[in-house]
C-alpha positions as CSV (number, residue, x, y, z in Angstrom):
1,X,62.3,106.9,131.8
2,X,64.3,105.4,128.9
3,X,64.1,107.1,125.4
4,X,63.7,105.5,122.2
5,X,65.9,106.4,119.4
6,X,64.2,106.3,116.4
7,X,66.1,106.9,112.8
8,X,65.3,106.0,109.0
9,X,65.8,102.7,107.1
10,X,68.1,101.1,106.3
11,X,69.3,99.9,109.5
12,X,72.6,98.1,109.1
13,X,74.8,96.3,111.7
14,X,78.3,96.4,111.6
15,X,81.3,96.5,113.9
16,X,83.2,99.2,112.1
17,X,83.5,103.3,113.7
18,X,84.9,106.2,113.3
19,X,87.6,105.1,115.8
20,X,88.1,101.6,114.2
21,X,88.4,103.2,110.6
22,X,90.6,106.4,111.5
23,X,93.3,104.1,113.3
24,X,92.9,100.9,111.0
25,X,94.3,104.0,108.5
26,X,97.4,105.0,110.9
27,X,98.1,101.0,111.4
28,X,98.0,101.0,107.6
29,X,100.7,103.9,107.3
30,X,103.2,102.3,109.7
31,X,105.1,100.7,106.9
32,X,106.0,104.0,105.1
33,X,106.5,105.3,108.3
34,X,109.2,102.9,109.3
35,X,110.9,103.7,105.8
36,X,110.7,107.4,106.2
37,X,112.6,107.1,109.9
38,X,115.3,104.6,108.3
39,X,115.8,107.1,105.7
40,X,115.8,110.5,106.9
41,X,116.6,109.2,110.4
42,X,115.4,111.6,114.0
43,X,114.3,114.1,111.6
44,X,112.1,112.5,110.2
45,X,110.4,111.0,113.3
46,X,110.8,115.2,115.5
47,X,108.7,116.0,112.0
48,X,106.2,113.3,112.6
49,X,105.8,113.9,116.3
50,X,105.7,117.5,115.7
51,X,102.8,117.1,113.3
52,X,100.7,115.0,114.9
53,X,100.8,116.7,118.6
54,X,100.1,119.9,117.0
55,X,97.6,118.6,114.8
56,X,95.4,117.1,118.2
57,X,96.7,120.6,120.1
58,X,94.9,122.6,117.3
59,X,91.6,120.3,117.3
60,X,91.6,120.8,120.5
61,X,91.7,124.0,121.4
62,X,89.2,124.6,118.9
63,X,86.4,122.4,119.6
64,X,86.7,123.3,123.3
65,X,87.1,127.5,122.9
66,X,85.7,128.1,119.9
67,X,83.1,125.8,118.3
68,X,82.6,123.9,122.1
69,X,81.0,121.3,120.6
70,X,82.0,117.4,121.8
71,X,85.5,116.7,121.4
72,X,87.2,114.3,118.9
73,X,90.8,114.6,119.2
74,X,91.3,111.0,120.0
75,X,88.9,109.2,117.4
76,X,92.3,109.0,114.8
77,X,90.9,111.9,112.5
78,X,93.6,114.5,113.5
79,X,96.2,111.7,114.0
80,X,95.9,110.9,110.4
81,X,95.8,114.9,109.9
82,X,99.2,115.0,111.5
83,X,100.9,111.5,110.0
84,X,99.6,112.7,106.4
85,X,100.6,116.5,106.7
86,X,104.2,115.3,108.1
87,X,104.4,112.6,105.2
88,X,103.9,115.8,102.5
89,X,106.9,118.0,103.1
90,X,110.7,117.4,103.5
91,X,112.0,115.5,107.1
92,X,114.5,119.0,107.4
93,X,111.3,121.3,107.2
94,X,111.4,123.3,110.4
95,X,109.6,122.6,113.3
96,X,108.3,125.8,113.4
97,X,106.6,125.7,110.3
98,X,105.3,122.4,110.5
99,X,103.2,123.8,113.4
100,X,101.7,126.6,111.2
101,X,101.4,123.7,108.7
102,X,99.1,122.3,111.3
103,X,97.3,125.2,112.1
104,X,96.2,125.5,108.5
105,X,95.5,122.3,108.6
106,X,93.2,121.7,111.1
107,X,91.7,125.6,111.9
108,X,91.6,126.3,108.3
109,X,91.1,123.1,106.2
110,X,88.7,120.9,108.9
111,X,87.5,123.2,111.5
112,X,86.0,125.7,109.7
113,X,83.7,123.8,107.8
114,X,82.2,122.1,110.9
115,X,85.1,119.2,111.8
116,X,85.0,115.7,110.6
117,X,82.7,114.6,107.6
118,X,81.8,118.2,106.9
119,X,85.1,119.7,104.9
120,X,85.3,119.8,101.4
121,X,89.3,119.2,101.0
122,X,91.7,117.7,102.2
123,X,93.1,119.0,105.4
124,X,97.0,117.7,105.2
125,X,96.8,118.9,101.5
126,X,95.6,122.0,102.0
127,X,98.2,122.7,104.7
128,X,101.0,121.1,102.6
129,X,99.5,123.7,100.0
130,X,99.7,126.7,102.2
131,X,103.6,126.3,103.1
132,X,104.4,125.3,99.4
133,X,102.8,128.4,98.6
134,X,104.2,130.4,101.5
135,X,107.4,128.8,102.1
136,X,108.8,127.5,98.5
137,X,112.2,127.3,99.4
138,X,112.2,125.3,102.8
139,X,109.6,123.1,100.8
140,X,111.3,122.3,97.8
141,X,115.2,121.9,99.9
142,X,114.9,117.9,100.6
143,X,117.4,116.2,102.2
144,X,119.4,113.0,100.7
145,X,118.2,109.8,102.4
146,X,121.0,108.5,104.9
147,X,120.2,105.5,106.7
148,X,119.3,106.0,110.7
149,X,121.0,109.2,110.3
150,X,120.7,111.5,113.8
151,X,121.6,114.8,112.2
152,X,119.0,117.6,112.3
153,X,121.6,120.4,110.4
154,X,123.7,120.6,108.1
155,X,122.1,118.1,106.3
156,X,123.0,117.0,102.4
157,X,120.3,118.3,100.3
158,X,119.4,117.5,96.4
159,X,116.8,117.9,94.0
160,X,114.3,115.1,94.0
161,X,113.8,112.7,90.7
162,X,111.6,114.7,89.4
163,X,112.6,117.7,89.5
164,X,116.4,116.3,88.1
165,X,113.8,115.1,85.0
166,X,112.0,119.1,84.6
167,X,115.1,120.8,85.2
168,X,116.9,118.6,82.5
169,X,114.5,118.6,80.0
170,X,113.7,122.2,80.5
171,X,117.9,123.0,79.5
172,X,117.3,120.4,75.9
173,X,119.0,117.4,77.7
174,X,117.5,114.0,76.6
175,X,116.1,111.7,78.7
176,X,118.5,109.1,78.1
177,X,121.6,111.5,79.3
178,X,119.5,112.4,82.9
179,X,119.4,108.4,83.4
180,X,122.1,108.0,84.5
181,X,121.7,110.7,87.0
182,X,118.4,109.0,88.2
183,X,117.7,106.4,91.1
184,X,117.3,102.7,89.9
185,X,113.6,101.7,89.9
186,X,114.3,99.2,93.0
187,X,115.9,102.2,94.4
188,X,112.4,104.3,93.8
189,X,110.4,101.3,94.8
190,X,112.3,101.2,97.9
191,X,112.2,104.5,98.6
192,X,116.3,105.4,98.7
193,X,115.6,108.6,96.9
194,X,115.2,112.6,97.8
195,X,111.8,113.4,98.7
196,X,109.3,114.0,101.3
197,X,108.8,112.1,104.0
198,X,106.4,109.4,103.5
199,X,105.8,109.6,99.7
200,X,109.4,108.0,98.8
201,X,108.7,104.2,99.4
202,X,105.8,103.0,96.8
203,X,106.2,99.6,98.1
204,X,105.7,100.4,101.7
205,X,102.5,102.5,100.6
206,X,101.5,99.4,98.4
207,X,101.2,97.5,101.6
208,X,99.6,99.9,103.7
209,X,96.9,100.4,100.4
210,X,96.7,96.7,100.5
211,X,95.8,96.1,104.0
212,X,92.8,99.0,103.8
213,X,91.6,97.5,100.9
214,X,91.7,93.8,103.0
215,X,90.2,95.8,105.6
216,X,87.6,97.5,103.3
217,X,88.6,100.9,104.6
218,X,89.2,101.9,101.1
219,X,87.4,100.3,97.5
220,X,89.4,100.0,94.9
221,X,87.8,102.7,92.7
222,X,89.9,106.1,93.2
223,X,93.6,104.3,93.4
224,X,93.0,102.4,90.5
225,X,91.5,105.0,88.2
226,X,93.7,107.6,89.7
227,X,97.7,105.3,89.1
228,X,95.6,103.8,86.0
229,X,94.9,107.2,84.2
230,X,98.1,108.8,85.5
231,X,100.0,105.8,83.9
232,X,98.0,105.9,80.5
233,X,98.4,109.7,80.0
234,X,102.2,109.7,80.7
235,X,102.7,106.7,78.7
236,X,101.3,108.3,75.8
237,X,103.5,111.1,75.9
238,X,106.5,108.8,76.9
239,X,105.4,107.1,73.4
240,X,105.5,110.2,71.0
241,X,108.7,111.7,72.4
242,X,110.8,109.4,74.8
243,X,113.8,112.1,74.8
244,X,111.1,114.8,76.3
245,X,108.9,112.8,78.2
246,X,110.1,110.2,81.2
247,X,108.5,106.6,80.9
248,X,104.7,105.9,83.1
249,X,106.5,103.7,85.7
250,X,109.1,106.3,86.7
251,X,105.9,108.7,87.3
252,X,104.4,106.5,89.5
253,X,106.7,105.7,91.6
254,X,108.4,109.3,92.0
255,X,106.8,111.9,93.9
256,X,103.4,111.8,95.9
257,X,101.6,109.8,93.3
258,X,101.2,106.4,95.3
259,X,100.3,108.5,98.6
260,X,97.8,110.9,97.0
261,X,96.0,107.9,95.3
262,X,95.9,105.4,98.3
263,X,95.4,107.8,101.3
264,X,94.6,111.5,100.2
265,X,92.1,110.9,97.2
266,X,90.1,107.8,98.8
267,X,89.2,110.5,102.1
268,X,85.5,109.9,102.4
269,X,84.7,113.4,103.2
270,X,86.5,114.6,100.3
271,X,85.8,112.0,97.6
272,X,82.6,111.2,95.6
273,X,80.0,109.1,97.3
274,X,79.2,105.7,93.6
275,X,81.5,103.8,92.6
276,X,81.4,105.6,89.1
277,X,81.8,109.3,90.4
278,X,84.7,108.0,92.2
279,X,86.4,106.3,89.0
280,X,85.8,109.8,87.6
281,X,87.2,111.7,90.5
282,X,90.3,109.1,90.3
283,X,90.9,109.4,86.4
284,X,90.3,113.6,86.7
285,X,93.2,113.1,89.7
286,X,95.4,111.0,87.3
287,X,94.9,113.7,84.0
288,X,95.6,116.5,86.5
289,X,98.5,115.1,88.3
290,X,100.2,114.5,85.2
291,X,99.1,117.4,83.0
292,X,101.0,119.7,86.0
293,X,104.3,117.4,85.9
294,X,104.9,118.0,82.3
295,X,103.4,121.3,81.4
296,X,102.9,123.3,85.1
297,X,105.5,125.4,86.9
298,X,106.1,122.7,89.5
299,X,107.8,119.1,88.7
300,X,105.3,117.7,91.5
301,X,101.4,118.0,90.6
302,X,99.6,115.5,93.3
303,X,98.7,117.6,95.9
304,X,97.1,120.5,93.5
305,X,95.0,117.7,91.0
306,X,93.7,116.1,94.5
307,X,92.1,120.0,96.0
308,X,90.8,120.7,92.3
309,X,88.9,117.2,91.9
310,X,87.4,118.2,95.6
311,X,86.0,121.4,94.4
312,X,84.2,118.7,92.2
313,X,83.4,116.6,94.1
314,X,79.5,117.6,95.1
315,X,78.7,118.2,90.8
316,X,80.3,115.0,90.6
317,X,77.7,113.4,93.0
318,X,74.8,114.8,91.9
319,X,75.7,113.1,88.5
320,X,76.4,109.7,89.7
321,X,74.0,110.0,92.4
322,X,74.1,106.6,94.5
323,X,70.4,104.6,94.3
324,X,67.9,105.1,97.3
325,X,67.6,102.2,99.2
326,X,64.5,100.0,98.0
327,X,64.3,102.1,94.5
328,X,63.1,100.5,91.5
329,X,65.2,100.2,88.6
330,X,63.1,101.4,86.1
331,X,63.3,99.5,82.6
332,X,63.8,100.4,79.5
């Protein structure tokens, strides 16, 4: 006897998946990925590996001993986990602690709330959250890019662009006399510049945006209104006081900015559901992001503007709630 499935209109017909989606994502990040292990060399790529296996470990186990429901470790969700978690902290991180990284990740930021589709926030952010809370020192030492490099100690560590710009503005110096002391912007475009792992190249994260957007993985809604506001509100500062405050491009192209608004903000579990909630979601991300660079105790502010906008996230849809399928637009 063969059972009908029967579900609600509309009924639409398209090739994409989870699957399809979740790895057309870690195809997308392959670029940045590249950049990261020509920069920070074998550490970069132990961190990755580390990340990712651990992420699928944790999943895992899980879904098998505690929730037993069906399991999902190979539909590209916890891959993406893993890629994204390793991409937000420093290629000389230990091992060790990227593992508990991943444990948050997963148990606590996905996992908890049911697994895919069902968690509020961001799982990589909320583990890269966790250790930055937990372990500020290993999280904050970053190690200076050196091509194909194969050392995993005794590594040269400096302070990333900007934190050189807080730090210097914090003691009076201008922004003209930390110049000189800061990466060219092909050098920041490229990514030859202290950081974490994937977040240093924005042109390598342009191309991987690019291709999801090709790919209609992503709409063009949150990165734009998220680099967009970001660029608008530091460029106004950068305009009343160009000694205090460092010009819009250097912002978006330092830090997690061009990550956070290509692959952390656009999550579709995590992110409003119309097009207008999600242009408020992005410029919210963008106000945030910049409000904690210039006035917040740390010189990096992606990571926390992204979780805040999540918590959001459901008031922000049942404001722009998306039309029902068939409804009448009322007129007048």
């Amino acid at each position: 006897m063969r059972l009908l499935t029967v579900s609600g209109s509309p009924h639409l017909h398209t090739d994409q998946s989870v699957s399809k989606i979740m790895y057309g994502v870690v195809f997308s990040l392959i670029p940045a990925m590249l950049v990261s292990f020509y920069f920070f060399g074998l550490a970069a790529i132990l961190v990755t590996l580390t990340a990712v296996v651990s992420c699928m470990a944790f999943e895992f186990v899980i879904q098998k001993y505690l929730i037993k429901g069906p399991l999902t470790i190979f539909d590209g969700s916890a891959i993406i986990t893993g890629v994204l978690l390793a991409f937000n902290v420093p290629a000389n991180l230990p091992l060790g602690l990227v593992v508990i990284g991943s444990a948050v990740a997963i148990g606590m930021g996905k996992m908890t709330f049911g697994g895919l589709g069902k968690n509020p926030f961001n799982p990589a952010l909320v583990g890269r959250v966790f250790m930055m809370i937990s372990f500020p020192v290993q999280m904050t030492t970053y190690p200076e890019p050196t091509a194909f490099s194969t050392r995993l100690t005794d590594v040269v560590t400096g302070p990333t662009p900007l934190t050189l710009v807080k730090d210097g503005v914090s003691r009076g110096v201008g922004i003209s006399e930390l110049m000189p002391q800061l990466p060219e912007y092909t050098q920041l475009m490229m990514g030859n510049m202290g950081g974490s792992v994937g977040e240093v190249s924005a042109i390598a994260l342009i191309l991987g945006g690019l291709y999801m957007l090709f790919r209609r993985i992503i709409s063009w809604h949150i990165p734009v209104a998220f680099l967009g506001s970001a660029a608008i509100f530091a460029g106004i500062f950068w305009l009343v006081d160009p000694q205090v405050y460092v010009d819009p491009v250097f912002h978006l192209f330092t830090g997690g900015l061009m990550l956070g608004a290509l692959y952390m903000a656009t999550d579709y579990a995590t992110s409003p559901m119309s097009r207008w909630g999600m242009i408020i979601f992005g410029v919210g991300c963008g106000l945030l992001t910049i409000i904690i660079r210039l006035f917040g105790a740390y010189p990096e502010g992606v990571a926390f503007s992204i979780l805040i906008m999540n918590a959001f996230v459901p008031l922000i849809n049942r404001a722009f709630k998306p039309k029902r399928f068939g409804e009448e637009v009322k007129n007048g």
